[in-house]
N, C-alpha and C positions, 0 to 999 in steps of 0.2 A: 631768415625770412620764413614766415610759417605761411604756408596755404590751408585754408579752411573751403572744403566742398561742401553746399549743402546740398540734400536729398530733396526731390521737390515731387517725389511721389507723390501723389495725394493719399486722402485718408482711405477712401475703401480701398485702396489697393494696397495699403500698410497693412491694415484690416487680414486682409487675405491673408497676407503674405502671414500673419499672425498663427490664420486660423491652420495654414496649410503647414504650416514646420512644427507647430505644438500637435497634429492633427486631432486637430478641434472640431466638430459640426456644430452648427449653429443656429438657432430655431428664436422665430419672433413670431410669438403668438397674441391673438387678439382676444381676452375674455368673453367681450361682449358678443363676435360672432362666430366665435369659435373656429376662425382660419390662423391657419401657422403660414409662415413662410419657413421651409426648412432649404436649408443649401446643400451644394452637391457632396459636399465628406458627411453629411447627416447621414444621406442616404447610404454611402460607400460604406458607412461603419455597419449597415445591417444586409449587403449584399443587395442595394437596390439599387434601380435608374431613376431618374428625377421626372419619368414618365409613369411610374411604377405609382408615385406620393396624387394624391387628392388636395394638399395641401389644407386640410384640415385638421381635426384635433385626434382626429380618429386614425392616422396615419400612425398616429404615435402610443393611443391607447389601445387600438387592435393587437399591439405586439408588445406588450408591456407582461409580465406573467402575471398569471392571477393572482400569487401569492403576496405578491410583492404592491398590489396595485392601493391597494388602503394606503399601507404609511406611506407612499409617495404622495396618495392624494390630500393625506393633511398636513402632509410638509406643504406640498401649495397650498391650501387653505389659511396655512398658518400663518405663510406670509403675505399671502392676497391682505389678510387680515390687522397686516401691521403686527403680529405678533413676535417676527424673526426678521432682523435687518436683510439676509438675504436666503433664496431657497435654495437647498441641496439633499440630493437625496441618490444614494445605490440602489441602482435596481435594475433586475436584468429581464432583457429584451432580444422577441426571437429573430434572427436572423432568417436571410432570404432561403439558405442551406438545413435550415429547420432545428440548427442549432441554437443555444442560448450565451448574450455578450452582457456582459456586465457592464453597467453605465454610470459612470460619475451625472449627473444631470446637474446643471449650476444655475439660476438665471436669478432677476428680478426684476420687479416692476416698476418702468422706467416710465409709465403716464399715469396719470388720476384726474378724474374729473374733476368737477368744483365740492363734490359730494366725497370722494374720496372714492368714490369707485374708480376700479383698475382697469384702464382702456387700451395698456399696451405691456405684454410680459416678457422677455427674452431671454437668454441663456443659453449655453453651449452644452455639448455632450461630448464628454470623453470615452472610449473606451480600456478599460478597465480590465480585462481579460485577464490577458497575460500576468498580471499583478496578483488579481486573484487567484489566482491557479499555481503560484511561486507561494501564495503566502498561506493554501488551501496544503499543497504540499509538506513546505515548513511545520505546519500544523501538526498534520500526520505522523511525520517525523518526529514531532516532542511527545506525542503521542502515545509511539510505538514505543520511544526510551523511558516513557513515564510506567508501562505497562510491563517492559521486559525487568526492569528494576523490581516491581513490585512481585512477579511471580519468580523471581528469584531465592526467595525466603524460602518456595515451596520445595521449590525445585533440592533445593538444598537441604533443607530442613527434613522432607518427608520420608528419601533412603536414610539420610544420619539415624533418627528416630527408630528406624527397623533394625539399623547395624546393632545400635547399641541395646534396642529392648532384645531381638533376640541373642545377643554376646552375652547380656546376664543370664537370660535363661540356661544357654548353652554350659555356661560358670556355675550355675546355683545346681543344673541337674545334669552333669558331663554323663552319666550311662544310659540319656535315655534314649528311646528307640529313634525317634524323629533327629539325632544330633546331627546327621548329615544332612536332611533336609534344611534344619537353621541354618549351618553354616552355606549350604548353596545359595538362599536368600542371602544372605550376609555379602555374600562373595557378588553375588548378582548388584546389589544396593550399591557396591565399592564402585564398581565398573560403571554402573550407572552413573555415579559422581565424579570418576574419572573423566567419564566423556563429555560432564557438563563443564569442568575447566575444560578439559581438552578445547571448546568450543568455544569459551569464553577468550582465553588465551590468543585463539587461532585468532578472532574477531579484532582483537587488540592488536596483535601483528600486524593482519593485512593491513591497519590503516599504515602502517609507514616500510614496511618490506614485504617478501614473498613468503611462501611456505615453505618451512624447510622439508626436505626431501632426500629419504636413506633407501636407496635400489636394494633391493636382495630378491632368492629366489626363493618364494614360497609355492602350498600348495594350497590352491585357491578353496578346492572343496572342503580341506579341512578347518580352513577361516570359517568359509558359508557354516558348516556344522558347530564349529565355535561360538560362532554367531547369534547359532539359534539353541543350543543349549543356553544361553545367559537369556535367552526370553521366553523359556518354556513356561516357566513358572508363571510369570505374569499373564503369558497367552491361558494360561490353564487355567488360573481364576476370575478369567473373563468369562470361561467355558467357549471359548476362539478354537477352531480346528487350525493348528501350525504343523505349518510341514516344509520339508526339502525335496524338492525335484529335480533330481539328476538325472540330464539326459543328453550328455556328455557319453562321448564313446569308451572312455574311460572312468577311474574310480577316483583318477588323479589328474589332476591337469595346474602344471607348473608355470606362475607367472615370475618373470622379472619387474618388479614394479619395489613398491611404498607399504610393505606390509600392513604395519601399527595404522596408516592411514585409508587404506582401503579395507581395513576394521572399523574404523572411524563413520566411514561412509555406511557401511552395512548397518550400524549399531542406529546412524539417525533414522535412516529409511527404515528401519524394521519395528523400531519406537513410534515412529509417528506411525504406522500403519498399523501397529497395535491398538497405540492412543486413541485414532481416528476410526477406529471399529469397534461397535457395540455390539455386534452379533456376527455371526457367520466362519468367513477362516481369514487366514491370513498365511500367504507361501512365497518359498526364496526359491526360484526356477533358473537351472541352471542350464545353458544350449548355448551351442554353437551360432556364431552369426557371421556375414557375408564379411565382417573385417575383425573376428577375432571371437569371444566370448563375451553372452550375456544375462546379466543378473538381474534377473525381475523380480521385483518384491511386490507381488500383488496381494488387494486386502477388497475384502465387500464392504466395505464401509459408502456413505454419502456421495462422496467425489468432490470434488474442488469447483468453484466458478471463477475462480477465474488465479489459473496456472501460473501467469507470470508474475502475480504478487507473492505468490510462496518464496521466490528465490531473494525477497528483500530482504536484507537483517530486520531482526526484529519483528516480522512477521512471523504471525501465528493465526493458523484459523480459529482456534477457541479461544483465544485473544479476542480476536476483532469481533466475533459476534458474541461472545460469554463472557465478560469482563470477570465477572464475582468468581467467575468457574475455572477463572486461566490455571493451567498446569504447565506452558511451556515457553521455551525463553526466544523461541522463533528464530532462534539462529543456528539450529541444525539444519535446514537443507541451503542455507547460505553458503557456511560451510562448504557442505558436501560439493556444492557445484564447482567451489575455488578449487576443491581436493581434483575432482576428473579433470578440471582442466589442465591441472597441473600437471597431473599424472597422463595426458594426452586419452584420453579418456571422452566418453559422451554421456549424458546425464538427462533424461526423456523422462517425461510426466503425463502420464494418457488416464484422462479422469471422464466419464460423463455424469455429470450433477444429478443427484438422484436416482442414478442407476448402479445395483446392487450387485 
């Protein structure tokens, strides 16, 4: 024996029950006098009360952004016009909170008179937001991979080019005066390409393991000094003032840590603070701090606006504003940051934008 229930709802309250699970708002507006009825998720989708609306046309174009307001308004036009079976159109609109929501707007024109003019137009508002802003993100994301691939070539390409033009030299004229100066570039150019796999490597790992991690006990000042001998040379042809500041009670100060990796660390932050300085200096300061020792690598360069997008892979500030100009593969302070933590370690960024 089968039982069959029916539902004997009526239709506006199926209606609702529609608008409210999909949350849908939903707007019947009149051409001819230009009043809307907008309903209560209309309003809720832009931070209002249903005392807030005038229930005219203006409720909806007041908050609509300017930029956006044309091609919405010949998508209605187009289909007042019989030219498009139904209207739709994205466009974002500002919120009660003075921010901006992205809107699906859907409707069409459900009366006409005997003329064909349009006496009654309806349609729902979705909000769209969150969508936007996944697929705004997504975007970015192909973005930054389409960008780090492509300064790749440079990255690579630019030391090899120096190894090898000055290894001939070095080969064609072994007595000449300058032979140590080549081979330090040389040696500099090596290192530098070491630390671009190093980096690349490390990128590839993190997505499926940890870092690895070899404890021994070095001496931290003579890293720092390592450090900045493999960047004299570049600081020097910028005409950058580079220096070390030891201000340490000692000349030595032994860590047990991640050697190769807390070189790692020093090599990106001293590269980018070269890179990201056109004039002035650039220094590795060494002090004591309230839980241990700390390395500051400061630079007069521009400053950053905004801090928390450096730590993304793939970011790069001369990336994202100087396309044609990129030099770098944006995943050294990624990097860096997986390295302190790993090493229990803290990793601090103090920029002010524009200030030298």
């Amino acid at each position: 024996m089968k039982k069959i229930k029916l539902n004997t709802t009526n239709t506006p309250e199926r209606l609702k029950l529609v608008l409210d699970s999909t949350r849908l708002g939903m707007w019947d507006w009149s051409p001819v006098t230009d009043e809307v009825v907008f309903d209560f998720n209309w309003a809720n989708m832009l931070g209002l009360k249903m005392s807030d609306l005038s229930m005219t046309l203006d409720d909806w174009s007041s908050r609509v952004h300017p930029d956006d307001m044309d091609a919405c308004l010949a998508d209605i036009k187009a289909h007042i016009e019989g030219k498009t079976e139904f209207y739709e159109n994205m466009h974002r609109m500002r919120h009660a909170d003075g921010s901006w929501v992205y809107i699906l707007d859907r409707g069409r024109v459900v009366e006409r008179d005997s003329e064909g003019k349009a006496l009654r137009f309806t349609g729902t508002h979705a909000d769209m937001t969150a969508l936007k802003s996944a697929e705004f993100d997504a975007l970015l994301a192909t973005k930054a991979k389409e960008r780090f691939f492509s300064t790749m070539s440079h990255e690579l390409r630019a030391p090899l080019h120096a190894m090898l033009g000055l290894l001939e030299v070095a080969q064609n004229e072994p007595n000449a005066d300058d032979i140590q100066d080549k081979l330090k570039i040389i040696s500099e150019s090596g290192f530098h390409l070491l630390n671009v796999v190093n980096n690349l490597l490390d990128a590839s790992r993190l997505q499926h393991t940890s870092l690895n991690i070899k404890r021994s006990e070095y001496d931290l000042v003579t890293l720092v000094n390592n450090a900045y001998d493999l960047f004299s040379h570049r600081a020097e042809e910028k005409q950058l003032k580079f220096a070390v500041i030891n201000r340490l009670d000692s000349r030595q100060c032994y860590l047990l840590s991640d050697r190769s990796r807390m070189f790692q660390v020093l090599i990106n932050l001293i590269s980018n603070a070269i890179k990201f300085t056109s004039s002035g200096s650039v220094s590795i300061m060494l002090e004591k701090h309230d839980q241990g020792i700390a390395i500051n690598v400061c630079d007069s360069g521009q400053g950053i606006d905004d801090i928390a997008a450096i730590y993304k892979p793939f970011f790069s500030k001369d990336v994202s504003e100087n396309y044609d100009d990129a030099t770098s593969t944006g995943l050294g302070l990624s990097i860096s940051k997986e390295i302190v933590d790993t090493l229990a370690c803290k990793l601090e960024v103090q920029s002010s934008l524009g200030v030298v």
